[in-house]
Every structure is written in C-alpha cells, then in structure tokens.
N, C-alpha and C positions, 0 to 999 in steps of 0.2 A: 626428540632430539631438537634442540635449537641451532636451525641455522643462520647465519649472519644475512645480514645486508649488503647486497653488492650494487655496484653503481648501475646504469644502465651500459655503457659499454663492457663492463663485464660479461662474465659467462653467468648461467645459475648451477649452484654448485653442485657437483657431483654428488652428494647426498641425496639430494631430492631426486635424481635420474635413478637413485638405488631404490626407493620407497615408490619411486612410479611404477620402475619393473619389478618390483615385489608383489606390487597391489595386481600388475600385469598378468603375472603368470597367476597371481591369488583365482583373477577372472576367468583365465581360462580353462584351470585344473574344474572351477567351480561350475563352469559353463557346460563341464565334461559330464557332472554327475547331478547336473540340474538343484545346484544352491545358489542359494545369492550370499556374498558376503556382508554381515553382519557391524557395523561401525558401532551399536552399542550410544552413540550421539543423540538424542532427541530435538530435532530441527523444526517448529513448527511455526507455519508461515507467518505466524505471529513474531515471530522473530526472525526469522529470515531475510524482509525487506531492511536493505540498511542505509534508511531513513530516520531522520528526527524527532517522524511526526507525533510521537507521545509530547514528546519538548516542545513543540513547535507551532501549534495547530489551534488557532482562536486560543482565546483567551487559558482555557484547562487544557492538558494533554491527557485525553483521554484511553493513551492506548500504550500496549508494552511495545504489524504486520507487524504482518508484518505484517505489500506485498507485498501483499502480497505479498511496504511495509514496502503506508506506503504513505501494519503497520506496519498492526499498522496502520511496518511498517519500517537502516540507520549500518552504515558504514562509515569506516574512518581508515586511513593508510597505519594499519596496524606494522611497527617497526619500519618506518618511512623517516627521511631525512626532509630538512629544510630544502627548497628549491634553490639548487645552485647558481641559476640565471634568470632572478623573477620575468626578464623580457622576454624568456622562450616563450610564454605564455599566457601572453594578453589576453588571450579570447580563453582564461578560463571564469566564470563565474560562480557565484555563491546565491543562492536562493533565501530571504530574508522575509519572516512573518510581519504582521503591521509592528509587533515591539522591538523590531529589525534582531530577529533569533534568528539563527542561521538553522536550515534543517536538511537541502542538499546542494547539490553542483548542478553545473550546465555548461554548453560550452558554444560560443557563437560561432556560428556558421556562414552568419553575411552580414553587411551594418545592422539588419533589423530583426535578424532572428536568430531562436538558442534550441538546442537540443537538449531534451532530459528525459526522466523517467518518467512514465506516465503516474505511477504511485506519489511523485510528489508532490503534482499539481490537480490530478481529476478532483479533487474534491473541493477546489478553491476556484473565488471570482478573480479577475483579474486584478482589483482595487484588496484581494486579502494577500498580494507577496505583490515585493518588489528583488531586483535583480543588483549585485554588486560585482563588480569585475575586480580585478587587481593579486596581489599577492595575500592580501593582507584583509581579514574576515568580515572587517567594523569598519570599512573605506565610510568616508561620511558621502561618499557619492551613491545616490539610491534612484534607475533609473524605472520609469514605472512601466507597467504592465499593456501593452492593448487587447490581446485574445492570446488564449493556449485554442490548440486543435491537440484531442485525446482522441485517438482513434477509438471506433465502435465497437474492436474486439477487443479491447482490454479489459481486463477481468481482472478484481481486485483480489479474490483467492486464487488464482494463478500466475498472475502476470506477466499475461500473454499478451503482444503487443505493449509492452511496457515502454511505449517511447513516445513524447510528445515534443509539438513544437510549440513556441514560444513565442508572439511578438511585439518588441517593444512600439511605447507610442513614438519615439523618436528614433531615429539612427543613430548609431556609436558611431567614431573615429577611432575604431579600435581592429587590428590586425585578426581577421578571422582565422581559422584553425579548418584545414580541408581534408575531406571526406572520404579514405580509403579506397580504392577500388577492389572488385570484387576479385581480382588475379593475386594481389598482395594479402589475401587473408586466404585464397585457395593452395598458397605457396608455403606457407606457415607451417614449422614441422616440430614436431611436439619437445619441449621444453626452450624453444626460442623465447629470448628475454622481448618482454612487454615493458610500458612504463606505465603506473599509475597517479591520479594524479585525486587531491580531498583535503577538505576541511573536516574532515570528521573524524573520530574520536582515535585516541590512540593505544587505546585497550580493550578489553570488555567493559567499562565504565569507566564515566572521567568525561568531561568537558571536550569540547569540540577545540581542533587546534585553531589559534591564534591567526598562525600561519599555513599559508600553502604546502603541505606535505607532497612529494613523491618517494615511489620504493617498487622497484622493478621484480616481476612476478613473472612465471614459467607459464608458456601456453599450452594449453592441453586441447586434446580433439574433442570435438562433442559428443564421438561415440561411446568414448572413454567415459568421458565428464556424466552422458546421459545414463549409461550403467550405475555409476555410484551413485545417482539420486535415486536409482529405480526401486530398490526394495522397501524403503520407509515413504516414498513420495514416488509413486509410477504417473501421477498425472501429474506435475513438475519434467520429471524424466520422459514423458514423451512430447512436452515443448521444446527440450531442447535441442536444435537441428538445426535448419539453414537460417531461422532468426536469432540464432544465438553465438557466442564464443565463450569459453571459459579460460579460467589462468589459475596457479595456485590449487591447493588439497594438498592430501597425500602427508601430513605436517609443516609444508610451507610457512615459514612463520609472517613471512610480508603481504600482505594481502588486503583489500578496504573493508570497512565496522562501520558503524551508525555515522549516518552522518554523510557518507560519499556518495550516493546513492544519485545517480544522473549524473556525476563525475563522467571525467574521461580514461578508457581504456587505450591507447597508444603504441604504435609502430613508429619506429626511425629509419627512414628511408627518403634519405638526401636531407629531407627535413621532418617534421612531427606533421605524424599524420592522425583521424581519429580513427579507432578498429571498433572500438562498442562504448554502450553507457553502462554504467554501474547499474544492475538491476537487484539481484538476489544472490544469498550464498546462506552456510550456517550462520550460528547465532555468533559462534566463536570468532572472535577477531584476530586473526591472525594463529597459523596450528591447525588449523581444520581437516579433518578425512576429504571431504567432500569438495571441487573445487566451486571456484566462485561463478557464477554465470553473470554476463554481458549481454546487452539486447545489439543486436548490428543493425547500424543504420543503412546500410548498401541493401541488407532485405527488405525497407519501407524506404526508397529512391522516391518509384513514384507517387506514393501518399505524403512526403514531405515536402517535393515538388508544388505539388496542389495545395498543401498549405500556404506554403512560403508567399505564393501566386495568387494569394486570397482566395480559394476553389476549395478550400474544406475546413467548415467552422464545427464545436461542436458544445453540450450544455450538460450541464449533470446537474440534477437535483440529488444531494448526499441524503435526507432524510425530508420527507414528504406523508402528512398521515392522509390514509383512506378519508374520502369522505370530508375534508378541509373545502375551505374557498378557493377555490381554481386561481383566483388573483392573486392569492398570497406567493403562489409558486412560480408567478409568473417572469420569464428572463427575456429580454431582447437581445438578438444578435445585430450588430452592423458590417455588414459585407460592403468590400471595397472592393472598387476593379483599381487593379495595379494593373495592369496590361494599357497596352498603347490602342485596342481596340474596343470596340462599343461593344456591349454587350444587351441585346436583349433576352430578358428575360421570360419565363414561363409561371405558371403556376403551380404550385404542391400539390402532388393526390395524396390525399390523406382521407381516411373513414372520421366520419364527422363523431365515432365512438367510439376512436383509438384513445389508449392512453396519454399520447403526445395531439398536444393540439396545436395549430395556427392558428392565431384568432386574432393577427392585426397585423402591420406593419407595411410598408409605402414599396418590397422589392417587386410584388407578385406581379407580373403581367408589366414591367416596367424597363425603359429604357434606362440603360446606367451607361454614364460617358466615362471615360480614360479618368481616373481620381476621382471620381464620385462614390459617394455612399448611399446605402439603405440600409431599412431595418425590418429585420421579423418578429414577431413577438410568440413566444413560444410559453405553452401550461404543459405539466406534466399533472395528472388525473387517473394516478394508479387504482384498480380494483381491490387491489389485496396486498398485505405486506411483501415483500421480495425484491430481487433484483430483474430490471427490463432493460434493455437495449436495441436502438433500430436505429438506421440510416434511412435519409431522405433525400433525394435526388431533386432538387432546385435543376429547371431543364434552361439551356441557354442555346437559340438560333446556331446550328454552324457551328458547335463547341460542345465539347464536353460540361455535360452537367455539373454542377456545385453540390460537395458535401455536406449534409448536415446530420450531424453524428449526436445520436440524444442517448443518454442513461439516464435510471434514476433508482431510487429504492424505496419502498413503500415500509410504509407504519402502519399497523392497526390498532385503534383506539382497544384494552379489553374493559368489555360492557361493565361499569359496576355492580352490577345484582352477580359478578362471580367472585367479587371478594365478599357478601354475602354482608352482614352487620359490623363489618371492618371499613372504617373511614377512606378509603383508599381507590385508585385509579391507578391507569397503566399504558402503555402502549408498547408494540412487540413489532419487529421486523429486521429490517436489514437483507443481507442475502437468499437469509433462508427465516420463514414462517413457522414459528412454533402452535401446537396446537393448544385453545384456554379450554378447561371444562371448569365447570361449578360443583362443588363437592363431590368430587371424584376421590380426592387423595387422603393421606393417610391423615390427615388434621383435617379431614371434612372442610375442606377451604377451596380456594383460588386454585387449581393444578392444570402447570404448564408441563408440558412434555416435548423432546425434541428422535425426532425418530426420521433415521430415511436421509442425515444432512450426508452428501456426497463430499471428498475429500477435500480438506482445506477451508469450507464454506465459514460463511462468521454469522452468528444471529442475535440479538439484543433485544434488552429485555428492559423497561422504567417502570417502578413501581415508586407514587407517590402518595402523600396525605394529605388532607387540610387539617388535621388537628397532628400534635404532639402523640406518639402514641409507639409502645413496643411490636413490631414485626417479626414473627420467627420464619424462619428458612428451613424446609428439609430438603435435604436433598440428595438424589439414589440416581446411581449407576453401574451398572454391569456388564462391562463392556463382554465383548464375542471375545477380543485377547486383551490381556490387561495392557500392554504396550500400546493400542490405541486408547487410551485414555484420553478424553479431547481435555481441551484449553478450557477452562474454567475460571471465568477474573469476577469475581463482585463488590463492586465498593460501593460506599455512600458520596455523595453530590449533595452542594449547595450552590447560592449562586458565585461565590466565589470559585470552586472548583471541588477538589478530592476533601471529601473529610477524614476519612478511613477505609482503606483496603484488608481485605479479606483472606485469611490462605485456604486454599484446597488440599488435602492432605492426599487426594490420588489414590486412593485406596476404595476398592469397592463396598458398596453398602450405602447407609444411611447418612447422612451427617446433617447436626443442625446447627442455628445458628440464632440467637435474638440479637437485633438490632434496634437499638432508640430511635426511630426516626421522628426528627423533628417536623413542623408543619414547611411546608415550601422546600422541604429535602428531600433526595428521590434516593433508592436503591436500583443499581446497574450493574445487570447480570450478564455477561460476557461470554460466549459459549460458541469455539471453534474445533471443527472436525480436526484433526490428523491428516496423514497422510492417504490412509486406506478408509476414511468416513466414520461415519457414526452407525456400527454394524447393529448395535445395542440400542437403547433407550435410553436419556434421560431422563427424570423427574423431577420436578419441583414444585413442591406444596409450599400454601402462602398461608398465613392467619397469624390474627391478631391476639391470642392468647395462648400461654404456653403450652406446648406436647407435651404430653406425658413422655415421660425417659424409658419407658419400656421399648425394648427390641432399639432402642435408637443410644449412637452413641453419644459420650460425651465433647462435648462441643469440641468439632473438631475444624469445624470454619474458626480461625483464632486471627483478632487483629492487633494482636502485641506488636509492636514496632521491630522487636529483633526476630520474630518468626517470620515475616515475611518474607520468604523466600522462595512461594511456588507459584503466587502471584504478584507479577509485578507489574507496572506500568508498562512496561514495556517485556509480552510473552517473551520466554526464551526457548522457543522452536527454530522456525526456519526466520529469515531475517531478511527484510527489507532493504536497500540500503541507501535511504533517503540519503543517503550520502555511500550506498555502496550496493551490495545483491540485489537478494529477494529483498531486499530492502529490511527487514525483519518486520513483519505485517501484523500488526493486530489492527484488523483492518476499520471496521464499521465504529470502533470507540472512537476513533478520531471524530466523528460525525455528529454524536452527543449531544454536545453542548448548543448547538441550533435550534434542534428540537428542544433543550429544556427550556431553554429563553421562551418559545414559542407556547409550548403549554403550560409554562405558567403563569404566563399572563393569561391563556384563553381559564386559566380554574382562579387566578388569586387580584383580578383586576376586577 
C-alpha cells in the first residue's frame, strides 16, 4: 500500500497505525506458539548501512555495508520533499570525499564539532573528507577536518556504537542544532511523527539529491523495532535498546536510503531538536517491513563530552599486512588541552609486544598548558589477519585520564609455493581470517576455505600476478539452510578501479569461473556472513589451468553486464546509511584500494 507524504505538523496516517497493529497482534499470537514472523526480505549488512561508501571512498568504490555500511555500507529521504525553510537548519551538514562526492550527513553540535555515524568516517584520515553545511549539496564552501573520535566499540559488522564526533580545524558561525534530553525520547508513544532530514538518494537507485530532503516518519518502540530484526539478524536485534531509536517499517513508504546515513533524526518541541543519527535499516528505500534504526546520542553524553574536550582521540588502520614495516603503519595523534587548566600528563602502559605500539611523540610524562598541543606516534603490528580493538588510558594528575581508542585489521601475505607453478600471490584478511592450504582442493591448487565466520563478519581475499595469464575459480558451498547463503562479490581490479564484476548464482554446489587476469590486476573475493553466520563451509579452489567440467557446472560466475544482478557494488542485504541505517554495509571492500596501491608497488617497483 502506498502511503502519502505528510508534513511534519501532520498526523501519520492511519494506514500505518493499521499495519503496526496487524504486525502487533501478528507478534503476539506468534509469541503464543513460539514463531517468529517470516518477512521473506533478505537484508544483509552489506546492504543495510545507508551510506555512500561504495560511491564515495578513495579513488574505487569498492563495496555494495554495508555497516555495518559504512558498507559497506547509504540512505536517502525515500518520498521526502524540498526543505520548506532552508534556515531551520543550518547546523545540517554533508560529508564530501577529496573529489567533494558526497556520501553522508552530520549535524553540528557547537562551533567546532559534528555528530555522525561511525561507518562513515572509521575508515578515513582527517585530510580524506571534508564537511559542507547549507541546504544545497555542492556549497563551494568546504571546511576541513581536524580529528574524528570513533569510539572503541564500534564494530563494522554490527554497528554498534555507531556514532562519532568530529572536529573541525576552525569554528563555524553557524547556529548549532541541540541535543534531546533523555525525558523527550522516554515520553515518545509509538507512531508520533519524527522529522528526517538527507542528501541521499531518493529511491533504491539514482543520484544523491541536489538538495536538502525532509519527510516525517512514525516512531516505533525498540522492543517492537528489536523483534522484527530478530529472526534473520538476532545480533542486530539484540543491539537494539537504550543506544538506539527506530521510525518507519511495517510499509512506510518515507523513510532514509543510501546516502543519509549520520543525517539527523528529529523531534519539535518549541524548537528542532536532535533524537538519533541515521545508522542502519533494510536495503529497501523507503516500503520496508523492518523499521529503520537510529543510534541516540543522549546514550554516548559522556564519551562525546570527552571528545568534544579534547579527552578522547582515536586511529584505525583499515588494512595493515602481517609482517610489513611497522613505519609504514605508523599515525600521530595531536592532543590539545581546551580546558582553562594545566594538565599534567602521565605515561602509557603498554606491553612492549602488544599489537598497538607507542614509540614516539613529546605528550608522555609532559606538561600541557591551556591551548597547547602534543603528539603520540602510534604503529599498529598485527599477528594475524583480523579484526583488534583496545583503548588506552593516557593518565593525567587530578583528572580523568585521556582516551585513546585504536582498531585495525590485519592482512596475511599467502605464501607462494600455495599457488604451486601458477604466477600468482595474494593476501587475505579483514574481519574474519580465512584458512590457505596447498593442494588440497579439487584442481590440486591454492584452496581457501572460510568456516566458523559468526554473523554479519566480512572477509577478503586479493589474488594477483606478474605475468598475463587465465585464473579459474571453483567455488562450493552448502550451507546448514539455504536462506543463509552469505554475500559473495568478486571482481577484477586495476589501478584505475572495477574492471568486471561477477554474479553468484546462490545456489548450492560447485561453480566456476575463468578470469584473464592481466599482469598488475588482482581478483577480489568478497565473502559476508548472514545474519545467523557461516554454519556451513565455503571453498575456493585457485589455479592456473582449466578444470575439467566433470561434477562441475557450467559457468555460472557470469560477468555479462545485464546479469549482474546478485552482485553488485553495493550488497543488497541489510544497508548502511552512510546517509541513512545500517548504513547498508559491505564493509571491508571499501578498504581495498590502500592495500592494492601498497602491494603493488612492494611486487612491480
């Protein structure tokens, strides 16, 4: 059923109050006889974050979250009008890659700092996005960056704590936008209109809008909200609670898509207030069963506190290999005392064998006066491919210690004597570590296998050459239920970006594939759990000459242009919404392209 657009002083239509208590009573006849009700939608967090970042993210978009997407990783005010009074909302802004692409929102909170989503920025330096205020997408004013703070629990296959701050190197003279309290969001009774606000897209595909979009959405409880994500996504559905809000589901047709993703979620009360950031929702823009999830800032008060105050910085290495030179990875952080008092400082405990190193900089053991600065110099020196995360406690005399919030994700080089008399190199990692054996698989080659990835996780895979030369792909899975079928994307890479994309047919069994790969071109195998994990195995066998067709189908990895339809740049699971949700996440492709610059200069220089 298409319902209309109502303004914000409107009501939300009686429609959707009928489809809420349908689903209602759906719940609790279902609750009676222990089902869960069945939506039939496939939301995987590849798509859920709704965010940009396939569009948006260095030079290629390597990805369809989402996050978490973050690709992720892309929301937009699906059925939104123009903004009736661009001056209600000065303090909204637009997030802008170095070729000023727009990929989500944010919204200032004081002259010198923004609130967004954590999926839009963890995986960026401050010098790779700048910030644009205004109504209008392409303002030629682009204010630059000084440090984001990504808090330590966020987590790119969940996107949990999905909120960051932001802050510029100069202050704006621009009217900030203030901070709900926790009474006017405990007061809120289910289908009270919200207002939203996005640059992002205005369908399931199509360009990001021009202009400032809003279009007012139904608020729904979380316990409501967190039931409908529970049977295809239960660790999604048990994030969401007191750091979250929802709006829209149930066929809602207004709601934010790629693109809104750290947008603002909004209450009218005397004036505009902010209630959440656009974090994650379905893939579907606007229609969706499922409602949309918000991250609330009133639940990180005092972790944004501490940033805002200069008291919690933090660093992510997005791809890092085993066994590299510690300098290559190396970041400085510069901690300012904003405060009217002196700070003396302490030194880091840290194991001199940790993953995360200190090995320079002027704060340790040092007097910092009222605007003065220092620096840490920080190495990330992972063991093994994966995801790490830890906080460190910089201690100060008389005062609460100083944040410093480190992630990263590990690569592993795999050995060449495993692709055997095949020209070829590789390296594998991301969230989750696939296992390499040496003629193990069914073409006596290279065989990767991914077994044990927990829900949501994302893992990648590069396979290059130095000569010209044909690659086959087999590849087998059988999952425990076919409905968990993970996300599977594989394309080729050069240094310009996509050369060809690949479809997955989702069907169990064998499937192969030959690829030309040329010299200096890599293949990028993409491979995200579900909801409920990878209960099954995958495999993937690698070599250089063709399988025999026995037991094996016909090619059914196909990269015709009009078949691509099960892989795309951007998964269509759960969604990001680098301008809206889950952002719709295909998480770790975004990451890609760092690493390929990297290795190939370390094999073709």
């Amino acid at each position: 059923m298409a319902l209309r657009y109502y303004s914000v002083k409107g009501k939300i239509h009686r429609d959707w109050f009928m489809l809420l208590l349908e689903a209602e009573l759906n719940k609790k006849v279902n609750q009676l006889v222990g089902l869960f009700v069945r939506f039939g939608l496939l939301v995987t967090l590849l798509g859920l974050c709704k965010s940009m970042y396939a569009e948006t993210s260095f030079e290629h978009s390597l990805i369809n979250i989402p996050p978490f997407g973050a690709d992720g990783s892309q929301a937009r005010i699906a059925q939104g009008q123009d903004l009736s009074n661009p001056a209600d909302a000065p303090w909204m802004a637009s997030l802008h890659n170095v070729y000023n692409e727009a990929f989500c929102g944010a919204v200032l909170i004081d002259s010198q700092h923004l609130l967004t989503a954590s999926h839009c920025v963890a995986h960026l330096l401050p010098n790779e996005f700048s910030i644009v205020f205004g109504q209008y997408l392409y303002s030629s004013e682009r204010h630059q960056v000084e440090r984001t703070w990504v808090p330590v629990g966020f987590r790119w296959s969940h996107l949990s704590e999905d909120i960051a701050v932001i802050t510029l190197k100069e202050p704006v003279n621009i009217e900030p936008l203030a901070i709900a309290d926790a009474s006017s969001i405990d007061h809120l009774n289910t289908g009270d209109p919200l207002q939203i606000l996005g640059f992002g897209q205005m369908a399931d595909s199509g360009n990001l809008s021009p202009t400032l979009k809003q279009g007012t959405v139904p608020f729904v409880k979380t316990d409501t909200c967190s039931y409908y994500w529970q049977e295809e996504y239960p660790s999604l559905a048990a994030m969401i609670g007191v750091e979250s809000l929802c709006a829209s589901g149930f066929g809602f047709e207004t709601d934010t898509c790629l693109g809104d993703s750290g947008g603002p979620l909004l209450l009218y009360d005397q004036t505009w207030k902010l209630l959440g950031l656009t974090s994650f929702g379905e893939a579907t823009c606007g229609g969706a069963d499922k409602p949309s999830v918000y991250v609330r800032p009133t639940a990180f008060a005092g972790p944004i506190e501490k940033a805002v105050h200069g008291e919690a910085y933090s660093a992510n290495w997005t791809q890092t290999l085993v066994g590299d030179d510690p300098a290559l990875s190396q970041q400085t952080l510069i901690l300012e005392n904003t405060s009217d008092d002196v700070w003396q400082l302490g030194e880091l405990a840290f194991d001199s064998t940790s993953i995360f190193q200190f090995v320079g900089g002027s704060c340790f053991n040092s007097i910092l006066q009222p605007g003065s600065t220092c620096t840490v110099d920080l190495q990330f020196s992972p063991k093994s491919g994966g995801f790490v995360a830890q906080r460190f406690l910089l201690p100060r005399q008389g005062q609460s210690p100083i944040w410093i919030d480190l992630q990263g994700f590990g690569y592993e080089f795999i050995d060449e004597a495993v692709f055997g008399a095949a020209a070829l190199f590789g390296f594998a990692g991301g969230e989750f570590m696939p296992s390499v054996s040496e003629s193990s698989g069914y073409l006596n080659s290279a065989h990767i296998s991914w077994q044990g990835m927990q829900p949501l996780e994302t893992s990648e895979l590069y396979i290059g050459g130095d000569k010209a030369q044909d690659v086959t792909l087999l590849l087998d899975y059988t999952p425990v239920e076919a409905n968990q079928m993970p996300l599977i994307y594989i394309e080729t890479l050069n240094q310009y970006g996509q050369k060809e994309k690949f479809e997955i047919d989702n069907l169990q069994g064998w499937q192969h594939k030959t690829i030309s790969l040329a010299s200096g071109d890599y293949i990028h195998v993409n491979v995200q759990a579900r909801g409920h994990g990878v209960e099954g195995k995958i495999k993937l066998d690698i070599a250089v000459d063709e399988p025999a067709t026995t037991d094996i189908q016909s090619d059914s990895l196909d990269n015709s242009s009009e078949n691509n339809v099960q892989v795309d740049s951007q998964p269509k699971e759960v969604q990001l919404e680098a301008g809206g949700g889950l952002g719709h996440i295909s998480l770790l492709s975004l990451l890609g392209l760092s690493v390929l610059r990297r290795v190939t200069a370390r094999f073709h220089t």
